[in-house]
Phi, psi and omega in degrees: 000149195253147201276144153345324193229032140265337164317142198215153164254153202282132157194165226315337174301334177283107145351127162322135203243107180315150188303314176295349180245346158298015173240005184258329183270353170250000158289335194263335168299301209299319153314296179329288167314304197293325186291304260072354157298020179310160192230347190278333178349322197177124159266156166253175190296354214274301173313312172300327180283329179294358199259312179300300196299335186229342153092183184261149141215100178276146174249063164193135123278127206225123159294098167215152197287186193240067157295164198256302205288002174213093169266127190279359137307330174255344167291351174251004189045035202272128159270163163305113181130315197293296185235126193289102192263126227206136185214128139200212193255131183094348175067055160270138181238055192270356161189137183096009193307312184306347164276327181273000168276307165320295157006274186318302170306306177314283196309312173290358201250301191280316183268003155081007157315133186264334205225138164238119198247131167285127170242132145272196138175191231284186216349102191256131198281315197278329199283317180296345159275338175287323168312279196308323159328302178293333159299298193302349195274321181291304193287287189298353191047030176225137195211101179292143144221125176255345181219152164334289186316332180313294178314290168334262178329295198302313176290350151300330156014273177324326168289327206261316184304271178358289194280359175267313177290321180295300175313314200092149192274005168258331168349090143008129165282325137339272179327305171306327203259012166276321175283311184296003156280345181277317184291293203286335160317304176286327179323288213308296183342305184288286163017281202302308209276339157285334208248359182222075180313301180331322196286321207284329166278354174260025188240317162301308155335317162105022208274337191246152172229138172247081236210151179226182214187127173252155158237157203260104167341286190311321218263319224107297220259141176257144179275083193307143192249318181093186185300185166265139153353289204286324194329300171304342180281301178320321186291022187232334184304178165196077202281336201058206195278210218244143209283325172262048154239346173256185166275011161267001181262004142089023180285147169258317209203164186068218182312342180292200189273153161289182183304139163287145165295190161301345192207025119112014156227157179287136123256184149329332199284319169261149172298175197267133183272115145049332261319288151349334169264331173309313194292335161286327160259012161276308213287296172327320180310283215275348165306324167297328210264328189274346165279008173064028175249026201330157143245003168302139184218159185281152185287153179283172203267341136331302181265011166257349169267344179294320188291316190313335193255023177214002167082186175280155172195044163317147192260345177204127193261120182266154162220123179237159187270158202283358204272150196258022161301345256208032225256117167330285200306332204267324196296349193228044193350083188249188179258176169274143197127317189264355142247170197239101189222127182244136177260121167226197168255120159107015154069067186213155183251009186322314201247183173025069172281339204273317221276285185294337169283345195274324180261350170294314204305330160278344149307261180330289166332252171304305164308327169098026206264170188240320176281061196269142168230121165275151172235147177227181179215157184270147171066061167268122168308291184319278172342290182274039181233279183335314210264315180285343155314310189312289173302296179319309157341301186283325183287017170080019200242347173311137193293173180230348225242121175200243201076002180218157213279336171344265189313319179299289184334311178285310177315344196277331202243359200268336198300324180303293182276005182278311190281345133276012298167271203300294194285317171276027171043184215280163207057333164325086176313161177291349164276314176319310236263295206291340186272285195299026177265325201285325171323288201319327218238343162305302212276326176325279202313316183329293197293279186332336170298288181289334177280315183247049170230090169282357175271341174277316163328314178284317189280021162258342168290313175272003164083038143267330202237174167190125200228104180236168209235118205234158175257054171334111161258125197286326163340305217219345169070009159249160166244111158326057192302141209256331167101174175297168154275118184315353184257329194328297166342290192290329173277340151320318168291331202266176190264169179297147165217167179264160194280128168328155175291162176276176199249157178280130202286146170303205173229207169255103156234196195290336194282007186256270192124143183312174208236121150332165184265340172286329176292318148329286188327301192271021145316288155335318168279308189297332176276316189317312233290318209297302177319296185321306192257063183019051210239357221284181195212014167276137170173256204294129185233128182281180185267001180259317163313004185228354148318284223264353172256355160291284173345276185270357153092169179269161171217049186313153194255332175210148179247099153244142177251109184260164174266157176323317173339135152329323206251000171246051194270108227300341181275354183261338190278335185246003215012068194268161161272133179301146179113337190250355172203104156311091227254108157260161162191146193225136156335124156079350165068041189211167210249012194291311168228165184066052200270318196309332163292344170260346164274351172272015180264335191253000179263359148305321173243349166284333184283275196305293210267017165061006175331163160234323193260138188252128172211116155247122192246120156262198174205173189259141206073043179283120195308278173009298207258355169311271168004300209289307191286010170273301175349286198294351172243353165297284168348289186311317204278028196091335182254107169280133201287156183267119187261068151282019184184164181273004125315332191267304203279342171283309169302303175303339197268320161287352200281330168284345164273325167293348176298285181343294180295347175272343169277325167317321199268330198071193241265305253233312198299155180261169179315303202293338203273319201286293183347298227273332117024257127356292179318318189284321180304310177296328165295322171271348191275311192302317177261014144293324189286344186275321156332302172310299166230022156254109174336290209285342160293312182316306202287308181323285184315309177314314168299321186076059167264335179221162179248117167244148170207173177222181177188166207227126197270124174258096168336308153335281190252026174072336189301120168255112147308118169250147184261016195044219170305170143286132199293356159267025191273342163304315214286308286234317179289358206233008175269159191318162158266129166216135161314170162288158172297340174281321157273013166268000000 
C-alpha cells in the first residue's frame, strides 16, 4: 500500500494521462476505498503550494450526482489535482447542460484531460423521482410544473419511459427507477456526444474516452459500465448546441441572451436600461460569443414588425472600427433592436465628426440609449496605416501623393501614434507603438466626444449617459473593457468648443509619379460620394504646399474636359486639391471649335504631365446643348439659323448631336427628352473626336496607357454618373490618323 507521502499530486508539469490508464486509477482508488485503505487521506503545504504554483491537469473528469453518499474524491481516493468534478442531482446534464458541457470542453480541452466518466448510483432520489413523476403522469396524463424540481423530474422522463419500455409496463416501479439510473449514465453520455462537437471529435479521434459507471451504495464499489451502446452512431450526429443555449429554449437571463423586450426584441414599449446594466449585457454577449455559444437569432417576423410600429430603444450606441474582422452586433451576440452602431476604419471622429457626433447625440437624445461604448481592436489596419504615417513623417519621408480620403485619415490619426510614441518612450518598436496606439485612440474619440459634443457633456454630466471604452481581441474574440477616459473629469470642467474644421488632403506633385488610371477613377468616386454627402475634406492649402507644386510642377492624376457652366465647378464637384486635376472647359464640354486647343492642351498632359485618366464631363441642364437643340429644331422645321457670332457657329456645330439624339428617341419625343438625351450623346460624340483626331490620344488608349471615359455631372444631387467608354471606342482606335478639321 503506498504511504501518503509517495503520492505526489498532478499538475501542468504531468503529461496528459491515457484514458486506460486513467481509468486503472480510479478502479484502483475505489479498491482502496472499499478495503479502507485510502492513501488520498492528507495534503501538505508543499503539495497545495505546487497546485497553485503550477495549475491542475486532472486526468479524469467526472458527471457525478451530488448526493451527500457519494463524494466522488473518496470514492477514487483521489487527491487534489487528480479529478475535475462536475456534480448535480441526478447526473445530467438534462437542465444547465451549457455548463456541464462547456465544463467538460473546458477540461478536456484546456486542462488536457482524456478520460470522462458518468457516474451514477444506486437509489438515486432524483432519477427515482423522475421515474415515479413519469408513472403518475402517465396514469392521470397530466404533468404540472411549479418549481425547478419539477422541471428537473419532468425533463428526466425519457429516461424513466426508456427504462419502462426496456422493463415492461406491469415491472414493480422500484425495479424500473433501479434500471433507469443505468439507462440515464447512459442518456447523459449520449448528450454529450450529440450537443459537443469538441468532446464527439476527440472522442473519434481516440484522443478522449467516454465510460459511465454506478457506484453501489451499500457495497462501496463502482461498477465500470464501458461506453455508451449508442457511441458509433452518435459520433456521426451533428445537433448543434445544447437545447437551453439557444433561444428557444427559453434562457432570460444570466448566461443567456440579453434582456428581452415586450415582443421578444427591445422597443420603445420598454423601458431605457441602465448603464451598468447595459454595460453587463455586452459583457455577457460577448462571453457567449467567445465560448462559442451564441443565442442570437435572427429576428421573427412578429419582431420585425414590433421594431417597425413601436420604433428602435437600443440599450447601447457603439462607434467601432469598419474593419470586417469586427461584426459588432455578432461580437456581442445581440438581437436586432440592441444596439445602435456606428463604423468607421479606426473607431474614430478625425474626419466626419459632424456625422458620428451627431448621430450618438440622437442615439442618446432621442433613442433614450445610456450607453456608449468606443470600441478598438488589436491589429488595426487604419491604426498601423496611421503609426507608419506617423513615422514616415518624422523621417522627412510624408507622402505629398494623395487625393484621398485615405491618406487624410491617416494622416488625421498620426497625432494617436505620436502620443503613443510619448507615453512608451524612446525604444519602442513599431508593433509596441500600433498596439498601443489602438489604446491611445479609444480614450482620443472618447475625449473628442466630451469636447466638442455639449449635448453629450451634459448628459454625462448629469449621470444620464455614461462613455466608456473597449479592446476588441481578434485573437481571442473578448474584448477588454477599458472603462471612462482618465480625463473626463478635466473634460467636464473645460468650456464647450464645436469640432475643428477638417484637415486638407495633401496634395500632387511630380515627386509622385502618374497614378494608374482605376486609381484615378476611383479618387474621382470617392471625392463626388465626399461632395455629394457633405462630407468634402479639400480645403486648407498651406504656403508650404503652394511652395512645392511651384518646385516640383504638377503631376494631376486626372484630365477633364467639363463644361464651362458656373454651376459645375469641376475641383469642388471631386472635392479635389490643386495639383490633382487637370481641367479644360468650354460651353457643351465639347471639341466642335477650337478642338486644336483642346486637344493639344489634353495631348500636353497626357504626354508631359503623364496623366492616365481622360473624363469628359458633361452635366444636366446645359444651356450650351439647350441652344444646340433649339438650333436643330429651328433647322428641321425650315428655318435656317443665322451664324453671326461665334456663338451661333457653336450651336450648329452642336446641333448635329441633337439631331442623333432625336433620330434615336423619334418622332414623339419632346425638346427636354431631346436635351437630356443630347447631353449623353455630346459626351461620347466629344470622346470619339478626341479617339478620332488625336494620333497620340489614340495610341495611349490603344496601348493601355491612358483611360477616357465620361460621365454626367447631375445639377440636383451633386451626384456624378460615370458613363464608362464610349461604345466606339474599339472601332475607333484601330482608325486611319487624321488631324482635327480646323488644322487640316
Amino acid at each position: 500500500m503506498a504511504s501518503p507521502s509517495s503520492r505526489k499530486v498532478r499538475t501542468t508539469a504531468d503529461a496528459p494521462m491515457p484514458p486506460d490508464e486513467a481509468l486503472k486509477l480510479l478502479k484502483e482508488g475505489n479498491a482502496r476505498f472499499i478495503k479502507g485503505e485510502p492513501t488520498a487521506t492528507r495534503t501538505n503545504e508543499k503539495m497545495r503550494q505546487e497546485l497553485v504554483d503550477m495549475g491542475q491537469a486532472p486526468h479524469t473528469a467526472i458527471i457525478g450526482c451530488a448526493d451527500s453518499r457519494a463524494p466522488l474524491e473518496t470514492i477514487f481516493d483521489a487527491l487534489p489535482g487528480d479529478i475535475f468534478v462536475l456534480r448535480n442531482a441526478g447526473n445530467t446534464c438534462t437542465h444547465a447542460e451549457g455548463s456541464m458541457v462547456g465544463s467538460l470542453e473546458f477540461c478536456t480541452g484546456k486542462l488536457g484531460a482524456r478520460m470522462i466518466l458518468v457516474l451514477g448510483h444506486t437509489k438515486c432520489g432524483a432519477v427515482y423521482g423522475a421515474t415515479n413523476a413519469y408513472l403518475a403522469a402517465k396514469k392521470s396524463e397530466t404533468a404540472s410544473v411549479e418549481s425547478a424540481l419539477e422541471g428537473l423530474l419532468l425533463d428526466l422522463a425519457p429516461v424513466a419511459e426508456k427504462a419502462v419500455a426496456d422493463m415492461g409496463s406491469h415491472t414493480d416501479a422500484d425495479e424500473v427507477a433501479a434500471h433507469a439510473v443505468r439507462v440515464n449514465v447512459f442518456h447523459t453520455i449520449d448528450f454529450l456526444l450529440k450537443y459537443s462537437a469538441p468532446l464527439r471529435e476527440k472522442v473519434k479521434s481516440g484522443q478522449v474516452e467516454i465510460q459511465g459507471g454506478i457506484y453501489h451504495l451499500d457495497s462501496g464499489k463502482v461498477e465500470f459500465m464501458g461506453r455508451s451502446p449508442q457511441q458509433s452512431t452518435l459520433l456521426s450526429t451533428n445537433l448543434g448546441l445544447p437545447p437551453s443555449m439557444t433561444r428557444e429554449g427559453g434562457r432570460t437571463s444570466g448566461y443567456g441572451p440579453s434582456a428581452r423586450g415586450e415582443h421578444g426584441v427591445r422597443t420603445t414599449v420598454d423601458s431605457a436600461v441602465p448603464a451598468e446594466e447595459a454595460l453587463k449585457m455586452l459583457k455577457a454577449g460577448n462571453e457567449r460569443f467567445a465560448v462559442g455559444a451564441p443565442l442570437a437569432k435572427h429576428a421573427t417576423l412578429k419582431m420585425r414588425e414590433a421594431l417597425v410600429s413601436h420604433g428602435q430603444a437600443p440599450h447601447t450606441a457603439i462607434l467601432g472600427c469598419a474593419d470586417s474582422r469586427v461584426p459588432v452586433d455578432t461580437v456581442f451576440d445581440a438581437m436586432p433592436g440592441d444596439l445602435f452602431v456606428l463604423r468607421n476604419a479606426g473607431n474614430t471622429c478625425t474626419h466626419a465628426e459632424g456625422s458620428m457626433v451627431g448621430s450618438l447625440e440622437f442615439c442618446c437624445g432621442k433613442l433614450g440609449s445610456k450607453l456608449i461604448l468606443v470600441m478598438g481592436h488589436t491589429k488595426c489596419g487604419a491604426i498601423a496605416g496611421a503609426t507608419a504615417t506617423y513615422l514616415a513623417s518624422k523621417e522627412g519621408k510624408a507622402s505629398k501623393s494623395a487625393g484621398s480620403a485615405l491618406e487624410g485619415l491617416l494622416v488625421g490619426l498620426s497625432g494617436v501614434a505620436k502620443q503613443a510614441e510619448e507615453e512608451l518612450g524612446v525604444g519602442a518598436d513599431q508593433d509596441q507603438l500600433v498596439s498601443h496606439s489602438v489604446r491611445v485612440n479609444v480614450f482620443s474619440s472618447i475625449e473628442f466626444l466630451l469636447k466638442y459634443s455639449p449635448s453629450l457633456r451634459e448628459l454625462v454630466k448629469s449621470g444620464n449617459v455614461e462613455i466608456q471604452g473597449g479592446i476588441y481581441h481578434l485573437e481571442t474574440g473578448r474584448v477588454e473593457f477599458l472603462g471612462r477616459s482618465p480625463r473626463q473629469a478635466e473634460l467636464l470642467r473645460s468650456d464647450p468648443s464645436l469640432p475643428p474644421s477638417l484637415q486638407a488632403l495633401p496634395i500632387r506633385t511630380t515627386t509622385d509619379g502618374p497614378l494608374p488610371s482605376q486609381e484615378a477613377l476611383k479618387l474621382l468616386k470617392e471625392g463626388n460620394a465626399r461632395f455629394t454627402s457633405g462630407a468634402a475634406i479639400s480645403g486648407k492649402i498651406t504656403p508650404a504646399m503652394r511652395k512645392a507644386l511651384v518646385k516640383e510642377g504638377q503631376a494631376p492624376h486626372t484630365a477633364i474636359i467639363g463644361c464651362a457652366d458656373s454651376r459645375a465647378p469641376l475641383e469642388t464637384v471631386f472635392d479635389a486639391m490643386p495639383g490633382d486635376i487637370f481641367v479644360l472647359r468650354n460651353a457643351g464640354n465639347t471639341c466642335t471649335h477650337a478642338e486644336g486647343s483642346v486637344l493639344g492642351s489634353l495631348e500636353f498632359c497626357v504626354a508631359a504631365l503623364q496623366s492616365k485618366m481622360v473624363l469628359v464631363l458633361g452635366h444636366t441642364a446645359c444651356g450650351a446643348i439647350k441652344g444646340a437643340t433649339a438650333t436643330y429644331l429651328q433647322s428641321k422645321s425650315g428655318n435656317k439659323p443665322q451664324v453671326t457670332k461665334a456663338l451661333d457657329a457653336l450651336l450648329v456645330g452642336l446641333s448635329d448631336v441633337a439631331k442623333k439624339a432625336s433620330e434615336e428617341l423619334g418622332e414623339g419625343a419632346t425638346e427636354a427628352q431631346i436635351v437630356d438625351r443630347t447631353i449623353k450623346l455630346n459626351v461620347f460624340h466629344t470622346i470619339d473626336f478626341l479617339l478620332q483626331y488625336s494620333p497620340l490620344v489614340r495610341e495611349k488608349v490603344a496601348a493601355g496607357e491612358v483611360e477616357i471615359q465620361g460621365g454626367i455631372y447631375d445639377l440636383e444631387t451633386g451626384h456624378v454618373e460615370f458613363l464608362g467608354q464610349s461604345p466606339a471606342q474599339a472601332t475607333l482606335v484601330k482608325s486611319a490618323s487624321t488631324l482635327p478639321p480646323s488644322l487640316a
